[in-house]
C-alpha positions as CSV (number, residue, x, y, z in Angstrom):
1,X,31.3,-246.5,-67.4
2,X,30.2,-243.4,-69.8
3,X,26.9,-241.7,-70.2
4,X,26.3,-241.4,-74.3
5,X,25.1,-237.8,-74.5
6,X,25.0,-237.9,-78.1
7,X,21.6,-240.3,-78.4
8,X,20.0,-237.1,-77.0
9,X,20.5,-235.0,-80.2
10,X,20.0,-237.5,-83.0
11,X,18.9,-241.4,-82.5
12,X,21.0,-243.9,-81.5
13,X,22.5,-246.3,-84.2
14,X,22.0,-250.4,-84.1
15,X,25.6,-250.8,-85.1
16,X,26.8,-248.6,-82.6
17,X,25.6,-249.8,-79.8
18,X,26.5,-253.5,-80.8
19,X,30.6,-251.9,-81.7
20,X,30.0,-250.3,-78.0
21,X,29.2,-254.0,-76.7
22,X,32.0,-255.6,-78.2
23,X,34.9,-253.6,-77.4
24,X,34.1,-252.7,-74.0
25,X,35.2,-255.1,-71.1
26,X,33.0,-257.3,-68.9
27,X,31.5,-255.0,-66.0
28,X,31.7,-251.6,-68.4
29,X,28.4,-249.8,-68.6
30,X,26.8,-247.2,-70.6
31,X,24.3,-244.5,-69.3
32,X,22.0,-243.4,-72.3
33,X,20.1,-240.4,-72.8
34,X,16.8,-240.4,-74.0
35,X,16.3,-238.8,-77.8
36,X,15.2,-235.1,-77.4
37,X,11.4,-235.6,-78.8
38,X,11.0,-238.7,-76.0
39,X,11.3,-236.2,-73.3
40,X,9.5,-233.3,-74.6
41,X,12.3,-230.7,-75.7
42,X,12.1,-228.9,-79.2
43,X,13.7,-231.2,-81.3
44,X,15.0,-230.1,-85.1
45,X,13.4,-231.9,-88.2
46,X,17.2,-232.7,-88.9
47,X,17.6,-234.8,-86.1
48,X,15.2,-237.4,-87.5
49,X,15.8,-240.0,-90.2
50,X,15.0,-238.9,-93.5
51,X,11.8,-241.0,-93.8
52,X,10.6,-239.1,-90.7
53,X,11.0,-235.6,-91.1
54,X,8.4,-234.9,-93.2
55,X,6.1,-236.1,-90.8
56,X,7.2,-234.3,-88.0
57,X,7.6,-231.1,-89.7
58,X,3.5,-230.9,-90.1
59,X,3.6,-231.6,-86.5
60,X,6.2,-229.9,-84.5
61,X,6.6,-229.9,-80.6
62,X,6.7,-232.7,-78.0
63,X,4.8,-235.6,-77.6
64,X,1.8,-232.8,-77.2
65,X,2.9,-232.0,-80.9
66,X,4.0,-235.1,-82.6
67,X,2.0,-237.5,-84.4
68,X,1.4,-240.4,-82.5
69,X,2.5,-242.6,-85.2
70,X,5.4,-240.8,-85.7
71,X,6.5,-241.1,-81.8
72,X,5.9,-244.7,-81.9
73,X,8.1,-245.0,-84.7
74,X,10.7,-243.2,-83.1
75,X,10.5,-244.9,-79.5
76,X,10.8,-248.2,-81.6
77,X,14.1,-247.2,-83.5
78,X,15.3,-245.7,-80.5
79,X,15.0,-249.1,-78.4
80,X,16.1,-251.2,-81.2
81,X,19.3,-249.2,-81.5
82,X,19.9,-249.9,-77.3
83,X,18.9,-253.1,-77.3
84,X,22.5,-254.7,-78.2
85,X,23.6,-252.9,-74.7
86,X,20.8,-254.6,-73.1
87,X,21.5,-257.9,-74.6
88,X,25.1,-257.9,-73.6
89,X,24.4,-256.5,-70.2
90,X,26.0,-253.2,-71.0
91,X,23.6,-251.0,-70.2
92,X,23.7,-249.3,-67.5
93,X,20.8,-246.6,-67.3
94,X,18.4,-244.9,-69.5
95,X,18.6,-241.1,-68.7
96,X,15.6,-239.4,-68.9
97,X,16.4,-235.1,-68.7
98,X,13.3,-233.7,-68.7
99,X,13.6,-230.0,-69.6
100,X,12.8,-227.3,-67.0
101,X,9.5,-226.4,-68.0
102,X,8.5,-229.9,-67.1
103,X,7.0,-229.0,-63.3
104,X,5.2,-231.5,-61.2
105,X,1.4,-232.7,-61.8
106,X,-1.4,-234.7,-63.1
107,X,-0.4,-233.8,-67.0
108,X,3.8,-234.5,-66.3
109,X,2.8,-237.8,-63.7
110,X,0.9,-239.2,-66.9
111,X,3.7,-238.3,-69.3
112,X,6.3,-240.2,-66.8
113,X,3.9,-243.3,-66.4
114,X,3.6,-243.4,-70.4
115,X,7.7,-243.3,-70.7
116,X,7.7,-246.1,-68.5
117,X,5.4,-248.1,-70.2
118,X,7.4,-248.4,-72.8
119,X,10.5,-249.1,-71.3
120,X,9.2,-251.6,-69.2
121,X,11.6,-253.7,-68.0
122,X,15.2,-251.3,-68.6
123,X,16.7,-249.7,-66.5
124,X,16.1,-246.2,-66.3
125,X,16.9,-242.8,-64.0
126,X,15.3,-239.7,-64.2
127,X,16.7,-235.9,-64.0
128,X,14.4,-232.9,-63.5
129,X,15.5,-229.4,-64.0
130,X,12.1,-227.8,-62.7
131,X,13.0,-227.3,-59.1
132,X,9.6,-227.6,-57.5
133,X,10.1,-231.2,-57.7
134,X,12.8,-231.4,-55.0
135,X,12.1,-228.3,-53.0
136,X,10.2,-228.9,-49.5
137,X,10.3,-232.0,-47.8
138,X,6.7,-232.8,-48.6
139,X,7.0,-232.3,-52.5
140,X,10.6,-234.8,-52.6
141,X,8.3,-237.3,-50.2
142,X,6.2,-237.0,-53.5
143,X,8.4,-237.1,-56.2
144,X,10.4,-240.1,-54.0
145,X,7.0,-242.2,-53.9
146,X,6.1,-241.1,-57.6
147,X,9.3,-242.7,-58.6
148,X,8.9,-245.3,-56.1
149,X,6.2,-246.2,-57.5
150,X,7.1,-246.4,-61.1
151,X,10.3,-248.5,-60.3
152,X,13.1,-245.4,-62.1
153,X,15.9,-244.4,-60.2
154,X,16.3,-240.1,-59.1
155,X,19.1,-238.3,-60.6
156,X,20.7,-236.1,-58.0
157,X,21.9,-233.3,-59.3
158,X,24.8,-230.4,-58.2
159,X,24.7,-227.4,-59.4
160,X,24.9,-223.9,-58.6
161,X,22.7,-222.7,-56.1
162,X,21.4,-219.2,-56.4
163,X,19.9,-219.6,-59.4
164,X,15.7,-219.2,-59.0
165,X,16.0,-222.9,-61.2
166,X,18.6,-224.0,-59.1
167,X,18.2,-227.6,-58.2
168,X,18.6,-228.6,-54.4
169,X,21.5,-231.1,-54.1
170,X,19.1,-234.3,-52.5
171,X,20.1,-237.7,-52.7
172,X,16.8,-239.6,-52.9
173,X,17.1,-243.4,-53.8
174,X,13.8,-244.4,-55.5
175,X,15.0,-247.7,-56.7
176,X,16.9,-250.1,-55.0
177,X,19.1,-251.2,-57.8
178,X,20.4,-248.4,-59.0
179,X,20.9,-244.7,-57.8
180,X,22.9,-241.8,-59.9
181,X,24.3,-238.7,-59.2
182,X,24.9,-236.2,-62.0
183,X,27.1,-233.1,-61.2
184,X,27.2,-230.7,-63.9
185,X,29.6,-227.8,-62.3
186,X,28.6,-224.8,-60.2
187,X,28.5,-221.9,-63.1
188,X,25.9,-219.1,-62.4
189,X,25.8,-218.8,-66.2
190,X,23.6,-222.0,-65.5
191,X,20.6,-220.6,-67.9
192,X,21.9,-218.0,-69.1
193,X,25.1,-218.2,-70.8
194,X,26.3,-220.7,-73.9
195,X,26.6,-224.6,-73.5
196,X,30.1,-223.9,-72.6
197,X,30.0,-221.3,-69.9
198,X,27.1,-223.4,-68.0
199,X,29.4,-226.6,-67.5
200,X,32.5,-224.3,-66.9
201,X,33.6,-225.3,-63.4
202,X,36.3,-227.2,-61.8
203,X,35.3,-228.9,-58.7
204,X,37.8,-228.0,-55.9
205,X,38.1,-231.1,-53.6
206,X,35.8,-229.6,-50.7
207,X,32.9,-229.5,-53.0
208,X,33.6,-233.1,-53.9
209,X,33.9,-233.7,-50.2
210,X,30.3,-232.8,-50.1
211,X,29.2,-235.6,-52.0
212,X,30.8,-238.0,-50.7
213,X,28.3,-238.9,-47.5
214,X,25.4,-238.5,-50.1
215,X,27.0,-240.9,-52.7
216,X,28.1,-243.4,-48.9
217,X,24.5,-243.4,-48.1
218,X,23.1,-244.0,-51.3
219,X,25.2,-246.8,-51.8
220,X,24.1,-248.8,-49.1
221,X,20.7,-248.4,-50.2
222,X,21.2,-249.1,-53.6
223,X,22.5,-252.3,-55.5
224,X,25.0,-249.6,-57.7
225,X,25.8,-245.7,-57.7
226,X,26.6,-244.2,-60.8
227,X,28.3,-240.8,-60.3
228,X,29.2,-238.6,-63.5
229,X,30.3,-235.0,-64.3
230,X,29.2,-233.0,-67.2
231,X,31.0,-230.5,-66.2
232,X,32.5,-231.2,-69.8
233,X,35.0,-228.4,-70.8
234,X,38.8,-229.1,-71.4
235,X,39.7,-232.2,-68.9
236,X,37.2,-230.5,-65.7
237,X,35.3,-233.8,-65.9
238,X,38.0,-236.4,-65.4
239,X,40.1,-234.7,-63.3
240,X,36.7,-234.2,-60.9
241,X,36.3,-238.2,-61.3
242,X,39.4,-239.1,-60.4
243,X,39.2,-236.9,-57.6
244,X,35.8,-238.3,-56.4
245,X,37.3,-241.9,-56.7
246,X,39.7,-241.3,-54.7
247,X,38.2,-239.1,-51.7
248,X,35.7,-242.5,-52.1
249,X,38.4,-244.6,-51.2
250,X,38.9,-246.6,-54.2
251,X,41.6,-247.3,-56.3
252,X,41.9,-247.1,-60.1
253,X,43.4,-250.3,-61.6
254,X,44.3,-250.7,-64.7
């Protein structure tokens, strides 16, 4: 599998994702990341079609900001472009990252029932990077049921952990079909630094061997785990796979 990061910063193509259908194998999934404006982050005019960006430049912002008519519009292109993944059974997750301002209550709980309205029926997984959702055991019971409740898998997520918006490294499994695990590197530079210096890490094999109970567990209460590293500088990411593979006990075939 892959997780498509790119769908994040511009919106998916049609053609794309049917090219990605047919020259993958049986059993290969993709993980795609919601567009930037679904999930509330600033998002550039640029990013948008053409016949968009007028629209959104009267309006800027978030859902809070954007026209309504233009976030339709945009929700539809984006799942017309997935749908070829979905239709060939490629598709493995949509990744919702919301950004780290997005804390927990009434006004986010109303924004994550709308997302799933309208991806009712896909598979989806959802990373926070506000901490208070994961920090105390009442506030993951919470979250958990929240989830639960909406039928979306919970990203867990390693990172750094001395960081004030560090995110604890819980394992919950919210859906019974799918769980993921997303490991971005353990840089301190996490929020501070350039793109590149916070996923600059190379996971030694004891940090690995920390997951690897977490990942055990979730997989025997989920249908499928999905674990992938974006901790995406020089080869860090697929060396830390094919580590984790192999501390899982499985064996890549070719």
């Amino acid at each position: 599998m892959v997780e498509v990061d790119s769908t994040y910063y511009g919106l998916p193509s049609e053609r794309n994702s049917r090219l990605w259908a047919e020259r993958t194998p049986d059993g290969f999934r993709f993980d795609v990341k919601a567009f930037s404006l679904l999930t509330g982050h600033p998002t550039r005019p640029a990013a948008l079609p053409d016949d968009l960006r007028s629209a959104f430049v009267r309006r800027r912002g978030g859902e809070a900001g954007a026209d309504s008519g233009l976030l339709d519009e945009v929700w539809r292109r984006f799942s017309a472009a997935v749908e070829p993944l979905r239709a060939a059974g490629r598709l493995g997750a949509l990744l919702f990252q919301f950004p780290p301002w997005f804390a927990p209550g009434v006004r986010a709980e109303e924004f994550l029932t709308r997302c799933r309205e309208r991806t009712e029926g896909w598979p989806v997984a959802v990373e926070f990077r506000h901490p208070e959702w994961w920090r105390g055991e009442g506030r993951q019971a919470d979250t958990a049921a929240l989830l639960r409740e909406l039928g979306v898998a919970a990203v867990a997520v390693d990172m750094a952990q001395a960081l004030p918006a560090s995110i604890p490294p819980v394992a919950p499994v919210t859906d019974d079909r799918l769980a993921v695990v997303r490991l971005h590197g353990r840089n301190a530079a996490w929020g501070t630094g350039s793109k590149e210096e916070r996923f600059r890490h190379r996971y030694g094999e004891e940090e690995l061997r920390e997951w690897v109970p977490r990942v055990r567990e979730m997989a025997e209460r989920a249908d499928v785990v999905h674990v992938l590293f974006n901790n995406c500088c020089g080869d860090a990411a697929v060396r830390a796979a094919e580590s984790m593979r192999r501390l899982l006990g499985q064996t890549y075939q070719e």
